[in-house]
C-alpha positions, 0 to 999 in steps of 0.5 A: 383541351377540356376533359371531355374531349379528351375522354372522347379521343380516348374512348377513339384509342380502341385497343387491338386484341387480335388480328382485326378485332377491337375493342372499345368501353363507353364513357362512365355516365349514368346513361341508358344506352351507348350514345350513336356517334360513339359507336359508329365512330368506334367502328369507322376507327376499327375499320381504318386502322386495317386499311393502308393510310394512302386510302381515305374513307368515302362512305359509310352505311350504318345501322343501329340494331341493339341499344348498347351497354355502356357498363361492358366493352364493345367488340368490334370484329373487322372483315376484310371484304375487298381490297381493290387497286382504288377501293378498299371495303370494310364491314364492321360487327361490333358486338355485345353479350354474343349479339350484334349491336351495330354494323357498318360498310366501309369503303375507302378510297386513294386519291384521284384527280376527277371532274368536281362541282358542287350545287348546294350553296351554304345557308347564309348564318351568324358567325358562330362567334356570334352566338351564344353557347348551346349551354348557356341558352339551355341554361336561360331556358330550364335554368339549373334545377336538376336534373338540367343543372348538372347535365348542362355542368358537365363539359361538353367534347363539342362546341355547339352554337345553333342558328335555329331554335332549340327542340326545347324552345320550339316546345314551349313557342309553337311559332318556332317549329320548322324542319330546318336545323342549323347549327354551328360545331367544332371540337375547341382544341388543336388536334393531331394532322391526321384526316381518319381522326377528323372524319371519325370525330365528324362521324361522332358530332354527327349523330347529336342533332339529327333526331332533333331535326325531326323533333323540332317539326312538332313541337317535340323534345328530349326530357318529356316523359311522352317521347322515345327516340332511337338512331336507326340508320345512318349513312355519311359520304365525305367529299373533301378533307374537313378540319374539325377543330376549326368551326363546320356549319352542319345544316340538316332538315327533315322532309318526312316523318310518318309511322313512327319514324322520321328522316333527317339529312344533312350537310357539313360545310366548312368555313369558306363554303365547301360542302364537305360531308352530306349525312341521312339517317332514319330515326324511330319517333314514339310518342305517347299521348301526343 
């Protein structure tokens, strides 16, 4: 297990500080604001460990109000909305300097026996195997002049291998734009058996690609000094239990964009082809003199 995923995992280890209250720190990075998947995983980590472990999260409704802080701790204050014979809610504040930076809806739910089908196929792809490292084909692309050499140094939590171009490649070759992302991810060590802890870290991995989806439609990219973007809002249904330290297929496309704003979804597939989680979030776009 290679050190940033253990940071992950401990950034997850959220510290109890009273009945339904948490509270998480960010890693130390020189970053701007909280990365999105760490505090919606956060949250979704606080609103599991009031629920009873028979009960497994279904869903989850989020939404971006604030940048985050990364140099202070997060408060997230857990409220109790419904504990039902099947279904159990949460909704989850996380807090800084006095204000609201992020809230989620949470709902749980114990196993049943139902009827079951599932339309979406997975896209036929390269094993992941096959394909080089995300660092290595950013590497081939900007080299390592800072300040890309050491932010691609740095171990990544998450083994990423993209089927489509790069937002970066698609910048530089017009022909490589589209509003498809594919991309191939696991976290590249053998985790605990525990199925909150696999879903919080899908929440985590979630969050990485989506905007990029969007970006890649015009040609766009992180790093240019013309692009701002933000997570908005983010929702995720979990339809079967998921193991993330074997390989998911995460294939995401974006149908819209328009006024400053653009929508991404996704679904997770796990090796054998079973859609295991379906994603859909709001992202705002600017962009100056395009």
């Amino acid at each position: 297990m290679n050190e940033a995923l253990k940071e992950v995992l401990d950034l997850l280890d959220l510290e109890q500080i009273e009945c339904d209250i948490f509270r998480g720190r960010s890693p130390e990075e020189r970053i701007q604001r909280v990365f999105g998947g760490q505090v919606a995983a956060q949250a979704l980590v606080a609103a599991g460990r009031t629920v009873p472990s028979d009960r497994t999260v279904h869903s989850l409704h989020a939404y971006f109000i604030r940048p985050g802080d990364p140099a202070i701790p997060i408060v997230y204050n857990v409220e109790r909305v419904r504990d039902g014979r099947s279904f159990t809610t949460r909704r989850v504040a996380a807090i800084q300097h006095g204000k609201t930076i992020f809230s989620l809806s949470a709902s749980f739910h114990i196993f049943e026996e139902g009827v079951s089908h599932q339309a979406a196929s997975m896209p036929a792809v390269p094993d992941p195997e096959t394909l080089p490292l995300f660092q290595d084909r950013m590497r081939d692309l900007v080299g390592d002049k800072e300040p890309w050499g050491e932010w691609l140094a740095k171990p990544r939590p998450v083994d990423s291998r993209y089927v489509t171009p790069l937002t970066w490649e698609a910048q530089r070759d017009p022909s490589l734009r589209g509003s498809d992302t594919r991309v191939w991810f696991r976290y590249d060590a053998d985790l605990p058996d525990d199925p909150l802890l696999h879903v919080v870290l899908a929440a985590y991995a979630s969050d990485y690609t989506l905007v990029d989806t969007v970006l890649l439609a015009h040609g766009l990219a992180w790093g240019a000094s013309n692009v701002v973007g933000a997570s908005l809002d983010h929702a995720m249904w979990f339809h079967r239990p998921l193991k993330v330290d074997d390989w998911v297929l995460y294939a995401q496309e974006s149908p819209w964009s328009g006024n400053a704003r653009g929508l991404a979804q996704g679904q997770m597939f796990t090796p054998t082809g079973e859609l295991a989680v379906s994603v859909v979030q709001e992202c705002m776009i600017r962009v100056a003199n395009p």
